[in-house]
ZAMARGU-4260 file (C-alpha; in steps of 0.2 Angstrom, whole numbers, plus 5000, padded with zeros to 4 digits):
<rodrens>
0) 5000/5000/5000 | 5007/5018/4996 | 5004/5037/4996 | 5003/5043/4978 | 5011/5059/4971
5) 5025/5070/4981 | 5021/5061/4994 | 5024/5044/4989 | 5029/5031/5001 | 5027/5013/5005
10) 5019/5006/5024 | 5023/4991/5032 | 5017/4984/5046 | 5029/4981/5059 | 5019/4970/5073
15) 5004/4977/5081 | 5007/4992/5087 | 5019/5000/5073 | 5017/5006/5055 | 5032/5010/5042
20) 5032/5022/5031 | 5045/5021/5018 | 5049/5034/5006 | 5066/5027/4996 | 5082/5017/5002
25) 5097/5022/5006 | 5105/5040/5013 | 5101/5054/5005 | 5098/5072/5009 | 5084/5075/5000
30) 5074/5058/5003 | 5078/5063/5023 | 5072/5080/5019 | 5054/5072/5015 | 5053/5058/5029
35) 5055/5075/5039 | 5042/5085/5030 | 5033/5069/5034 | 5036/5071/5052 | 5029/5087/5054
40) 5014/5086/5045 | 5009/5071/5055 | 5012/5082/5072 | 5002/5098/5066 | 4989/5088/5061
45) 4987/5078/5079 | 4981/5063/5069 | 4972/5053/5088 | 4979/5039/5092 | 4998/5042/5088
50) 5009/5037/5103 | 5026/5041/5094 | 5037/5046/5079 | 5053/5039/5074 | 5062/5047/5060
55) 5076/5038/5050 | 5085/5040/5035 | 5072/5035/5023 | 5059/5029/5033 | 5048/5035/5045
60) 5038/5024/5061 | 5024/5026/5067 | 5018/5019/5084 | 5000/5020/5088 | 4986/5013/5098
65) 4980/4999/5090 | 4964/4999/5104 | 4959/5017/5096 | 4961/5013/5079 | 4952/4996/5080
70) 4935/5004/5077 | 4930/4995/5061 | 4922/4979/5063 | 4935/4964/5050 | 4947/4977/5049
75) 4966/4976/5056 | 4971/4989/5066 | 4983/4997/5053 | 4974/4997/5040 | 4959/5010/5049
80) 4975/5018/5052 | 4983/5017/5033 | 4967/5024/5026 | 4968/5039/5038 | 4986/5040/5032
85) 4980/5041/5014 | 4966/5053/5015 | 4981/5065/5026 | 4994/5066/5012 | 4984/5064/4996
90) 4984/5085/4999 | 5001/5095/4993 | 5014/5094/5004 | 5014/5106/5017 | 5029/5122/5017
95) 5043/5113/5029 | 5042/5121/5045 | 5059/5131/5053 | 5070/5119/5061 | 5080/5122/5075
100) 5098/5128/5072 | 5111/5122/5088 | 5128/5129/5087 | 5143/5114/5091 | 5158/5123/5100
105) 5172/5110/5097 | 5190/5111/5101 | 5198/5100/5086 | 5215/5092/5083 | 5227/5087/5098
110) 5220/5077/5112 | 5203/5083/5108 | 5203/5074/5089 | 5217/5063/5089 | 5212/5056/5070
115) 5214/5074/5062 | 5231/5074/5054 | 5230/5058/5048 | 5214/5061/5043 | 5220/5076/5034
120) 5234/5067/5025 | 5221/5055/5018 | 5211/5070/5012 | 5226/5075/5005 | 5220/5092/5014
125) 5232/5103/5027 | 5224/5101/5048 | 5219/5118/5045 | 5208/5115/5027 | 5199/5099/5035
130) 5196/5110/5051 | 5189/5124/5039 | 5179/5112/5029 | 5172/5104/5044 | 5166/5119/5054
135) 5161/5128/5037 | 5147/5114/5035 | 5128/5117/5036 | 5123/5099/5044 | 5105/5091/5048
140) 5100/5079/5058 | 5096/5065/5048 | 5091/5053/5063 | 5095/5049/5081 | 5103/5030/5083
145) 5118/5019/5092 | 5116/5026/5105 | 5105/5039/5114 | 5107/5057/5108 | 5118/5050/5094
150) 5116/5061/5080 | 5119/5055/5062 | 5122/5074/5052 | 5121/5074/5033 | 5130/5089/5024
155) 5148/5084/5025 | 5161/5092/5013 | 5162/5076/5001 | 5181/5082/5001 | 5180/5073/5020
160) 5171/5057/5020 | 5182/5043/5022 | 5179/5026/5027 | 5179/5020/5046 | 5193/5016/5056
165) 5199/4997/5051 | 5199/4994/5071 | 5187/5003/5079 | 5191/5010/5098 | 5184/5002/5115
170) 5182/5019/5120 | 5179/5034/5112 | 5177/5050/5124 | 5160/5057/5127 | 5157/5075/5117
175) 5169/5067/5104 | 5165/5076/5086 | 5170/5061/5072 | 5169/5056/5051 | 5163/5040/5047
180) 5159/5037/5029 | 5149/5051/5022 | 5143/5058/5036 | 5149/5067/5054 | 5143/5064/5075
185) 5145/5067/5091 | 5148/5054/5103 | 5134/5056/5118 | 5143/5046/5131 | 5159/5035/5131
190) 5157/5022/5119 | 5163/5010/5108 | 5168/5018/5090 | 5173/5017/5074 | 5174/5032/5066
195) 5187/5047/5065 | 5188/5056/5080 | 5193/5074/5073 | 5189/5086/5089 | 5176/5086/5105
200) 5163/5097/5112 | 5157/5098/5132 | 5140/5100/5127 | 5128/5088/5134 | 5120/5077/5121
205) 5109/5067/5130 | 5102/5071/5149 | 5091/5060/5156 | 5087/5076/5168 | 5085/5086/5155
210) 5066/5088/5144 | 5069/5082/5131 | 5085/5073/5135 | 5092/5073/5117 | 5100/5092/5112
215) 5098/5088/5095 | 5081/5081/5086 | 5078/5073/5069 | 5078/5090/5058 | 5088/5100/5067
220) 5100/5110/5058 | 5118/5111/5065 | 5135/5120/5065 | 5150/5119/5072 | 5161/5131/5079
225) 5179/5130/5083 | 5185/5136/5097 | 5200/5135/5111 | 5203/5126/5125 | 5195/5141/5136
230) 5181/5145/5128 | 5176/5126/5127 | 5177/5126/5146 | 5165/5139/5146 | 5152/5128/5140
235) 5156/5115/5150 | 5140/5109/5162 | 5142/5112/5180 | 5147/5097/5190
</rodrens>
């Protein structure tokens, strides 16, 4: 079953209780841009019955009530609500609402970003250039995965991607800003990694005490900003 026109996407079942929206395969920036637009015409409209939405790359899921929308004698659950679905995007896609713009201090190279110079030399750019490139970048967040508050950003200089590390670390410091492949991310917490760790920020991606927890969302547009070691401080949270 599928949304015709601009709006077209595929939906899939996933168990009782979740619907699957999928626009494409694959990471792109404009597929992600429409499982956003997506998103956000399912929240102005307040379809009932929607318990959560997940944003992905190229898909976008749905979990709902399946008690509300079993109101229709002989028929499933998801299918009262694919028909909804149906009737809300056969109209034009709605304008895309403004995203949030957060601003990444970082602190690159040295300690901070122990991969940058070789990093660098497999660019075939100076420390300097890749730092440039890097902070010059207008980023969104294409999805949060791997980990809490990981966000996966598309937008990155295709001068910069390069492939993961061939040994990934045990432990990557929390606030660490990193290239894998096509895209760039910031460590939430320590974690295991694989990709190239070129600089840090002490902002707090995910805070359990915080509401919402993540500081970035799906969406969200992002820059980074690189500064020195004091002025990184300053952002630091209080202990």
């Amino acid at each position: 079953m599928a949304a015709g026109g601009a709006n077209a996407f595929a939906i899939e079942p996933l168990g009782e209780t979740c619907l699957l929206l999928r626009f494409g395969d694959g990471v792109d920036a404009a597929l992600n841009a429409r499982v956003h637009a997506a998103a956000e015409l399912l929240r102005r409209s307040e379809l009932p019955g929607l318990v959560d939405l997940v944003p992905a790359y190229a898909t976008l899921a749905l979990h709902y009530d399946a008690l509300f929308w079993s109101g229709r004698r002989g028929v499933l659950p998801w299918r009262h609500l694919a028909d909804a679905l149906g009737a809300l995007f056969a109209a034009p896609p709605p304008l895309a609402g403004d995203a949030a713009s957060v601003e990444i201090p970082v602190r690159y190279g040295g300690a901070d970003g122990p991969d940058l110079d070789a990093l660098a030399r497999h660019c075939g750019l100076a420390p300097d250039e890749l730092v440039a490139r890097h902070a010059g970048g207008d980023y969104r967040v294409a999805m949060l995965g791997f980990a809490p508050g990981f966000p996966y950003l598309l937008g990155l200089d295709p001068a910069l991607h390069a492939p993961r590390r061939a040994t990934p670390r045990t432990r990557v410091p929390r606030g660490s800003v990193a290239i894998g492949g096509a895209q760039t991310g910031i460590y939430p917490a320590e974690l295991p990694g694989g990709w190239h760790l070129i600089g840090r920020t002490s902002l707090t991606l995910f805070d359990l005490a915080r509401d919402p927890p993540a500081l970035l969302a799906p969406g969200d547009r992002v820059r980074f900003r690189a500064v020195g070691a004091d002025e990184l401080a300053a952002h630091a949270p209080a202990r």
